[in-house]
TORSEKE-931880 format. One record per residue (C-alpha): y, x, z; residue number from 0. Coordinates in steps of 0.2 Angstrom, whole numbers, padded with zeros to 4 digits. Layout:
! TORSEKE-931880
PT     c2     c1     c3    n
PT      Y      X      Z  NUM
...
//
This chain:
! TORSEKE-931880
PT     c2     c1     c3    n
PT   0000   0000   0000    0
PT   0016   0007  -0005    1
PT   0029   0006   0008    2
PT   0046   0012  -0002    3
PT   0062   0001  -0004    4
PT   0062   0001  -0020    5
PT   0047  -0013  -0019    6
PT   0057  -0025  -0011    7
PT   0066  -0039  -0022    8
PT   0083  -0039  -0017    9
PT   0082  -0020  -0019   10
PT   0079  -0018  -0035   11
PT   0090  -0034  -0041   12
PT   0105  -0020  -0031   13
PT   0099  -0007  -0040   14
PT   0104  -0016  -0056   15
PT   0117  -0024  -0051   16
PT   0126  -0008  -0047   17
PT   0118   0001  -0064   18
PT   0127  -0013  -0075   19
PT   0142  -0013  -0066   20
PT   0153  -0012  -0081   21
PT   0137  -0021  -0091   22
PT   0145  -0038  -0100   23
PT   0133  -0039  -0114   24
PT   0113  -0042  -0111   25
PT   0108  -0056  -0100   26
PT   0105  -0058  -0082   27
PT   0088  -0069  -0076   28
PT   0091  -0079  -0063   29
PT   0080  -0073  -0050   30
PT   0089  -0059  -0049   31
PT   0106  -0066  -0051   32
PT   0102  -0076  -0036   33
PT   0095  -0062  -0025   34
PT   0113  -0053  -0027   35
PT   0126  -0066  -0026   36
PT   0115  -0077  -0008   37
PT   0116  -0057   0000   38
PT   0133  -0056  -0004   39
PT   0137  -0073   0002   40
PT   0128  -0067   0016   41
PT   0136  -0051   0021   42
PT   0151  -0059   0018   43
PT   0150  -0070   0032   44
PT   0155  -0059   0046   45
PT   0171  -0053   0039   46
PT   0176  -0070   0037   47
PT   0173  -0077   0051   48
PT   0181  -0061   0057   49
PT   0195  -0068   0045   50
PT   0195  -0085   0053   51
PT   0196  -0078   0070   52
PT   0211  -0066   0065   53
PT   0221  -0080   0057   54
PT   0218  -0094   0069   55
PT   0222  -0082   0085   56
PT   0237  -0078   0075   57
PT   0243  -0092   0072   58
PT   0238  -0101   0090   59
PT   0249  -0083   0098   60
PT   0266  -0085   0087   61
PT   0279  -0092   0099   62
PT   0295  -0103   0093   63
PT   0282  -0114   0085   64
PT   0283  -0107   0070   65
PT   0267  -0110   0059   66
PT   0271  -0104   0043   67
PT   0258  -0095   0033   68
PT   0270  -0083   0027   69
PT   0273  -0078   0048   70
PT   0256  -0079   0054   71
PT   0249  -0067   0035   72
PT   0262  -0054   0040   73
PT   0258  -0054   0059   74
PT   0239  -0053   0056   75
PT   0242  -0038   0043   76
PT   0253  -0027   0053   77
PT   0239  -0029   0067   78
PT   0224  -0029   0059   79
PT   0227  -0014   0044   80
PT   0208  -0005   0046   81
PT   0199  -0020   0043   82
PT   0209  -0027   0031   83
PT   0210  -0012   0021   84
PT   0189  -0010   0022   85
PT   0191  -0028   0018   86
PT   0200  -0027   0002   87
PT   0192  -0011  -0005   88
PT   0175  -0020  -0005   89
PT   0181  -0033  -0014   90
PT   0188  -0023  -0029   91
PT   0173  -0012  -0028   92
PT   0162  -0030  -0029   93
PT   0173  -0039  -0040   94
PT   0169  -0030  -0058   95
PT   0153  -0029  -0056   96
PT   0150  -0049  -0049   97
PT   0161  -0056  -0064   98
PT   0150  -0046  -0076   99
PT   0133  -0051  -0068  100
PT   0141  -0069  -0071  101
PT   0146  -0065  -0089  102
PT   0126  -0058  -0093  103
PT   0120  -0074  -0083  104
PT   0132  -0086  -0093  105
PT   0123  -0077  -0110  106
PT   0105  -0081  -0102  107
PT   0109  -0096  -0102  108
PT   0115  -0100  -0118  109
PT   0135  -0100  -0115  110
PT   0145  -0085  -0121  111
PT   0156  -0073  -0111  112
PT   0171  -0082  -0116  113
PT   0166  -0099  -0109  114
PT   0163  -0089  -0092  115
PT   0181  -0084  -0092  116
PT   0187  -0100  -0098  117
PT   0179  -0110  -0084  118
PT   0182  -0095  -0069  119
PT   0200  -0095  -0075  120
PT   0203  -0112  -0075  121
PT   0193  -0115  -0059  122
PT   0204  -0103  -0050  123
PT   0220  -0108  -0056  124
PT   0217  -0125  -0049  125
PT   0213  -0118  -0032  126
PT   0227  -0104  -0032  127
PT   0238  -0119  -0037  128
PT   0231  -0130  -0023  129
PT   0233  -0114  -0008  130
PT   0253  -0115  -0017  131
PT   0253  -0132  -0012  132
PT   0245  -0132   0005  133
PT   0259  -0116   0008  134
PT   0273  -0124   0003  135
PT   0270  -0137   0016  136
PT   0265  -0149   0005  137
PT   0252  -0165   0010  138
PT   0236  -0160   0003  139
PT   0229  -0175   0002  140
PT   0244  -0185  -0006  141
PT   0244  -0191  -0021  142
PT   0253  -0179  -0034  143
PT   0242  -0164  -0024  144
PT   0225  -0172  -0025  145
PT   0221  -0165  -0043  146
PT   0222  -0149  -0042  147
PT   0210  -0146  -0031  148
PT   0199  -0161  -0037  149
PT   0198  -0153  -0054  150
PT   0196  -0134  -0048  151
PT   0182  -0141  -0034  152
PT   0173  -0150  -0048  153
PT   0174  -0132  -0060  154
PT   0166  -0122  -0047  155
PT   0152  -0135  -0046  156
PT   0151  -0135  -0062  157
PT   0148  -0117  -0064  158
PT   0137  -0119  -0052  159
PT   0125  -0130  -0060  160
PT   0127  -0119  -0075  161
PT   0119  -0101  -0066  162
PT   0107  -0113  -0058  163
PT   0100  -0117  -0076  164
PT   0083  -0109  -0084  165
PT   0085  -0096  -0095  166
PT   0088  -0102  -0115  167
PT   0094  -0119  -0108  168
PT   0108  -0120  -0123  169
PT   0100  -0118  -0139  170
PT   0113  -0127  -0153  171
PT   0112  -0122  -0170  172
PT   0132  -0127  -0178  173
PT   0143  -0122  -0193  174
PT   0157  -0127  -0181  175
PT   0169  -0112  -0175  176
PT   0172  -0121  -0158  177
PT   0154  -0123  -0153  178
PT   0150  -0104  -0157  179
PT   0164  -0100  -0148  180
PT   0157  -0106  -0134  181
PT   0140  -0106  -0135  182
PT   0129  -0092  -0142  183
//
């Protein structure tokens, strides 16, 4: 019985998720796309919670009763620079190689690279556009503000539901320029 790391699954779907890291074309099965993004979800609970507790604290300590987001980002950063700066560096050191391990999942499935970036971008402009509103002091949940996060919510799902799909899920065959555009 060989006892090397190499053996175990999550090691090996690492390994090449690290080796492509600048990887956008081939595809990406799904067992292994699964392995690396629910351990990253994983790890990547303890700095948030870390996170929660930092910005919660903050904003609980702030006297005057000020309870901007602006005040209480500024506090936690002047406090808290080791952790965030660990914090930030893993992310742009994660963030290359998770977008082009979605990009090669998108092209397992059938979708092309630039349907990935159509729907991440979109997705996120939603949400960025739904934290501007919650940090302007707007009501989240009145009326004018309820789409954006609606639409960017139901994006992400449906990203979701696409990596969830079996390999070759999207087979069209069409003459038309917007399909192939979007679909291989």
């Amino acid at each position: 019985m060989n006892n090397s790391l190499s053996n175990f699954w999550f090691i090996g779907a690492f390994k090449a998720f690290f080796k492509n890291y600048f990887n956008f074309t081939g595809k990406e099965n799904r067992k292994n796309f699964w392995w690396v993004i629910s351990t990253l979800y994983i790890l990547s609970i303890i700095p948030t919670g870390y996170l929660m507790y930092l910005f919660i604290g903050t904003s609980m300590s702030i006297s005057g009763g000020t309870s901007s987001a602006k005040a209480i980002i500024m506090s936690v950063i002047s406090h808290e620079k080791l952790p965030l700066s660990v914090l930030f560096i893993s992310v742009l050191l994660l963030i290359i190689p998770c977008i082009s391990l979605c990009v090669r999942r998108f092209k397992d499935v059938g979708f092309t690279g630039v349907s990935f970036f159509v729907l991440f971008v979109s997705s996120n402009l939603f949400i960025v556009q739904s934290i501007i509103n919650i940090q302007n002091n707007h009501m989240f949940f009145s009326k004018g503000n309820l789409l954006a996060p609606i639409i960017g919510l139901t994006l992400c799902v449906i990203n979701i539901i696409i990596m969830l799909l079996p390999s070759n899920f999207i087979k069209l065959k069409s003459k038309s320029k917007i399909s192939n555009f979007f679909i291989l």
